[in-house]
C-alpha positions as CSV (number, residue, x, y, z in Angstrom):
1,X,-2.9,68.7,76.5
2,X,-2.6,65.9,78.6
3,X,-3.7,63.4,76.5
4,X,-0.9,64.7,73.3
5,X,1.6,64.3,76.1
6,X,0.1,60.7,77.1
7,X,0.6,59.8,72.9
8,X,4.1,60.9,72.8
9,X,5.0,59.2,75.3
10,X,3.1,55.7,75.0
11,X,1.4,53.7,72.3
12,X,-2.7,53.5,72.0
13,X,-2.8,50.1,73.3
14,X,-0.4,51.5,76.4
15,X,-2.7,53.9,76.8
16,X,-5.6,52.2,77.0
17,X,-4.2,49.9,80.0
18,X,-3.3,52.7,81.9
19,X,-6.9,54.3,81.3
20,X,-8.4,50.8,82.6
21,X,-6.0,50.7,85.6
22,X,-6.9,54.4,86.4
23,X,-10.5,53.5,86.4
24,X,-9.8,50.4,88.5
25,X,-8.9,52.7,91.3
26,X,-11.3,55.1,90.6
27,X,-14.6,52.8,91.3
28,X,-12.3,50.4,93.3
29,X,-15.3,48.9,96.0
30,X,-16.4,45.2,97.1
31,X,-19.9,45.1,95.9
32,X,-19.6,44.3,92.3
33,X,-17.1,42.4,90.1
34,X,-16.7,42.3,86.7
35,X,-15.6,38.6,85.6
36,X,-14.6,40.0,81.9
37,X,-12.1,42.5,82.9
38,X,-11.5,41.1,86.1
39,X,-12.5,44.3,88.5
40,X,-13.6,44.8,91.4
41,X,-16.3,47.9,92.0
42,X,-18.6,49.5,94.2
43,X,-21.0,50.4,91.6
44,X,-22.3,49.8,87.9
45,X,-23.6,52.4,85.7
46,X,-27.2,52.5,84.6
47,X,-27.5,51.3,80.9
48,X,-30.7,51.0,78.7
49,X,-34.1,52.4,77.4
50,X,-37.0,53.5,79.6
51,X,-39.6,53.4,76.4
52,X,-42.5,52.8,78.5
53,X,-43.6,49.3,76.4
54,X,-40.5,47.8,77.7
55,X,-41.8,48.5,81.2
56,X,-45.2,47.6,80.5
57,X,-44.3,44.4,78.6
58,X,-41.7,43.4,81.3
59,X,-39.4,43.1,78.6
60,X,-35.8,41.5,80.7
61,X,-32.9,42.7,78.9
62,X,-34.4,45.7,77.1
63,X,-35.5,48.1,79.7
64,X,-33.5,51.2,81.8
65,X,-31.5,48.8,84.2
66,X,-29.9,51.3,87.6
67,X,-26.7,48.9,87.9
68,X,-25.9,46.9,84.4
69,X,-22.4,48.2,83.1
70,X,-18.8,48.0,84.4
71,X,-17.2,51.3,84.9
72,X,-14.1,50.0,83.9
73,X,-14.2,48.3,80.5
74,X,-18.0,48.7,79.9
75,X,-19.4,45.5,79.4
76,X,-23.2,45.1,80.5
77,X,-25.4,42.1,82.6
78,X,-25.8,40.6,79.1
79,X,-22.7,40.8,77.7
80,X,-21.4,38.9,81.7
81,X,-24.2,36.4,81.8
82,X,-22.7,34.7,78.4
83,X,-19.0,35.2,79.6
84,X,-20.1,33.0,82.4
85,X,-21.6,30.6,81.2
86,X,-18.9,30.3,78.5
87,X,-15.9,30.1,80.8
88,X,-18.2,27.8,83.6
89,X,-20.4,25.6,81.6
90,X,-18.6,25.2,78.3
91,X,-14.5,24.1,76.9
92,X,-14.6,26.9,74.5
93,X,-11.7,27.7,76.7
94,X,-9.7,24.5,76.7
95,X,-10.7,23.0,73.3
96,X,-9.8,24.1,69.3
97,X,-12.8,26.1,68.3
98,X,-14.2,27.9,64.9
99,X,-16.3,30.5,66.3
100,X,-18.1,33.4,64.6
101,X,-19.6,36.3,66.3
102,X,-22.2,38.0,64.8
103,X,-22.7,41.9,65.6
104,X,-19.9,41.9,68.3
105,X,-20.7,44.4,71.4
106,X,-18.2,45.7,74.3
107,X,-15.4,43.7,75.6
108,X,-16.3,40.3,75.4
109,X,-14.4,40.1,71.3
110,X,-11.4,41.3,72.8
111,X,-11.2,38.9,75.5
112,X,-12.5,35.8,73.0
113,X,-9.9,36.7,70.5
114,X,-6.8,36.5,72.7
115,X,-7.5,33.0,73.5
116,X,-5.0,31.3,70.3
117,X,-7.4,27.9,70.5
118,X,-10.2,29.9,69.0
119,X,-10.5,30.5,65.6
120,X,-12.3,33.9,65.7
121,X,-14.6,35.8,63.3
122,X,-16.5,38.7,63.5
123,X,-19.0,39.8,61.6
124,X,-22.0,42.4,61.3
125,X,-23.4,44.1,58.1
126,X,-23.2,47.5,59.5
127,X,-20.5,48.0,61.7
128,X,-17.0,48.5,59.9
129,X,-15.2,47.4,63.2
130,X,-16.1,43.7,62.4
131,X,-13.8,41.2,60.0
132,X,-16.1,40.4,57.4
133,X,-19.1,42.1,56.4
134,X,-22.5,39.5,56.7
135,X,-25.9,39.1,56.3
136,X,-27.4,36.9,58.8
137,X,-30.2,35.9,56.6
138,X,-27.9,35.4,54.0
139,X,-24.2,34.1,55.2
140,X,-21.7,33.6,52.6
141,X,-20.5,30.2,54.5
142,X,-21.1,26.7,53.3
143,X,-22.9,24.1,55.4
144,X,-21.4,23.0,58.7
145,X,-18.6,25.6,59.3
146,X,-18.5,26.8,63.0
147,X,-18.3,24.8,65.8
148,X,-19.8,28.0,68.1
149,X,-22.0,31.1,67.1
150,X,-22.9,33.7,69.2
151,X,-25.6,36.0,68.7
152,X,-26.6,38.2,71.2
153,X,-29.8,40.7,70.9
154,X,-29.6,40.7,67.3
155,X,-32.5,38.9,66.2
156,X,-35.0,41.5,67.4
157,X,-33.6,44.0,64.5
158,X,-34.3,41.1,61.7
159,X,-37.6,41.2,60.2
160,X,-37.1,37.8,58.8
161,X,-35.5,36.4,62.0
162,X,-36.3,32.6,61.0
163,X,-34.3,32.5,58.1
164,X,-31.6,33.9,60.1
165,X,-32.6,31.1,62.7
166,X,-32.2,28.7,59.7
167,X,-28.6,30.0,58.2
168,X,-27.1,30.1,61.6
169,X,-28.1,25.9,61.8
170,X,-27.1,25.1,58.3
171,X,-23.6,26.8,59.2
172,X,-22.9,25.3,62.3
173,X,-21.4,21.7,62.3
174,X,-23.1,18.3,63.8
175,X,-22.9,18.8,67.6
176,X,-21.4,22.5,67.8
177,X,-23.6,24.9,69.7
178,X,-24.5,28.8,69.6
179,X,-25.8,31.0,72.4
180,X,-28.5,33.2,70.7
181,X,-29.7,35.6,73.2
182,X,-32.8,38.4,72.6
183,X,-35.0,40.3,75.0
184,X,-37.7,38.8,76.1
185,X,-41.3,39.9,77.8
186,X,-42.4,38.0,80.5
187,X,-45.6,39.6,80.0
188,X,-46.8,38.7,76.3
189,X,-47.9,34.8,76.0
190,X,-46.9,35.1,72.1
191,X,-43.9,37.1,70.5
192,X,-45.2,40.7,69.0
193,X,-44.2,42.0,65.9
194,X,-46.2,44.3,63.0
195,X,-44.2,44.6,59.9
196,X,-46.7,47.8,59.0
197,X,-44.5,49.5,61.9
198,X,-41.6,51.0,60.7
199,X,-40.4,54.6,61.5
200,X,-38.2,54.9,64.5
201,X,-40.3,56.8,66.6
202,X,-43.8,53.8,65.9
203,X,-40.9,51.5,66.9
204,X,-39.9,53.2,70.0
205,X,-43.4,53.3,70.9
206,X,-44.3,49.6,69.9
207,X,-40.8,48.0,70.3
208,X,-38.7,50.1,73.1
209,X,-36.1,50.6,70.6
210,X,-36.3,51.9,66.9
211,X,-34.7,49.3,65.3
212,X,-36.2,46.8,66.7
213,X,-38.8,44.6,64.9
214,X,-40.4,42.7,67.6
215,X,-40.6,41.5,71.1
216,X,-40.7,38.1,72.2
217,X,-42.4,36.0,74.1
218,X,-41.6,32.6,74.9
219,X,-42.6,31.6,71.6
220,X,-39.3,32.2,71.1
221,X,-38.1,28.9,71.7
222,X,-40.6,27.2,69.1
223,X,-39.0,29.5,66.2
224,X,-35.7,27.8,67.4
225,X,-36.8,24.4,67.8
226,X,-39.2,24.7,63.8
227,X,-35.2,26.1,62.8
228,X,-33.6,23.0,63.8
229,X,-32.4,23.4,66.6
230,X,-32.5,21.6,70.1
231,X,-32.9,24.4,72.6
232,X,-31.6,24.6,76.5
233,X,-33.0,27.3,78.7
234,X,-30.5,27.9,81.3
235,X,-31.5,29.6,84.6
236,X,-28.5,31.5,86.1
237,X,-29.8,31.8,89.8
238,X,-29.8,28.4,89.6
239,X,-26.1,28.2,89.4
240,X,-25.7,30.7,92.4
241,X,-21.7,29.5,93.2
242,X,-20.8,30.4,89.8
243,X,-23.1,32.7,88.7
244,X,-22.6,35.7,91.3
245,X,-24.4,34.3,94.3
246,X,-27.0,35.5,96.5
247,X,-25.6,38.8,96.2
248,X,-25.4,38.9,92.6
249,X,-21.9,40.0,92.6
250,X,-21.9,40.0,89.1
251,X,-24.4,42.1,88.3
252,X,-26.2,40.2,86.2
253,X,-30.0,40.3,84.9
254,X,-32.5,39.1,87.3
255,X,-35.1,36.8,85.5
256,X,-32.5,36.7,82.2
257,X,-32.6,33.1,80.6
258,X,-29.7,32.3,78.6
259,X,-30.7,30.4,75.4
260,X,-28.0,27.7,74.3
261,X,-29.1,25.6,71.1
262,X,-27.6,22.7,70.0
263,X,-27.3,20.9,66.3
């Protein structure tokens, strides 16, 4: 009843501000802030899988994490890291950008399409809230079309990820940049994967999720670098000012590397 009253009596976007400001009181605290939606909380919700391969395999960014998303507008440790590290150690910001987003997650769309200096696409070849449909092995763009791509724990659910690898360089122009992010075991000394696998539950078992294909390993970086691409390996405790300090105020992944590639 409440909520038909709430719909007469403001839009859906009015609504959805005064649900985010509700919630902002609600988990109102000091320990954690949230630098997408710009809240302060005293506690993230638990987010992710507790497969027991992703435990075993150490897998960072794929396991059951106890504090990884914002009560308020729900973005996870992943999703923050590459907020970050846009607004600190990029101008995506300040300069005119063409950037395309491939398979979209949370809040961070919302907040990179209200900036008018980027040119913004989303895309995915499932999801039906995206603006074009796309294959990433196969994108319908010509040569040297984006200045920024981000891709963020979508190569893991490709079973041919280096073509993937290969369309996103051919599409992005001479000296633009893409942040493609993917979990990643600190355990395995060479990426898994085992095309024979491929009901959901072998995958669950083998992979920690059931569409997932693989799970890397360091590796990772030579399938970027044989794709073209010049790869940086950026350490976010490293950057403690900026990146949450000592405290981790912004609940991000401990032991996450964020993977910025260069053409």
């Amino acid at each position: 009843m409440i909520g038909n009253m709430l719909r007469l009596l403001f839009s859906e976007s009015q609504i959805g501000v005064l649900k985010r400001a509700l919630k902002k009181v609600r988990y109102f605290g000091s320990r954690y802030e949230c630098p997408i939606c710009d809240s302060k909380v005293r506690q993230l919700h638990s987010f992710g899988f507790g497969f027991p391969v992703l435990l075993e395999k150490n897998v960072i960014g794929g396991g059951y994490r106890e504090n990884a998303q914002c009560p308020v507008c729900g973005s996870v440790d992943r999703e923050r890291l590459v907020y970050l590290y846009l607004s600190k150690k990029t101008n995506i910001f300040q300069c005119q950008n063409r950037l395309l987003h491939v398979a979209p997650e949370g809040s961070l769309p919302n907040l990179l399409h209200s900036h008018s200096n980027i040119d913004y696409l989303t895309a995915d070849l499932l999801s039906e809230e995206v603006m074009v449909k796309m294959d990433i092995t196969d994108i319908q763009y010509p040569d040297n079309s984006f200045d920024v791509v981000i891709c963020n724990h979508v190569l893991e659910h490709i079973i041919d990820d280096r073509k993937a690898m290969r369309e996103t360089h051919r599409v992005i122009k001479p000296g633009g940049w893409a942040i493609l992010q993917v979990p990643m075991s600190l355990a395995l000394s060479e990426t898994y994967e085992n095309v024979s696998i491929v009901s959901d539950s072998d995958r669950e078992a083998a992979f920690g999720q059931y569409n997932h294909v693989r799970i890397y390993a360091m590796d990772y970086i030579d399938r970027l670098k044989e794709s073209g691409f010049q790869v940086e390996v950026f350490k976010w405790w490293e950057s403690e000012k900026d990146f949450g300090g000592a405290s981790n105020k912004y609940g991000l992944l401990p032991d996450e590397l964020l993977y910025f590639v260069t053409k």
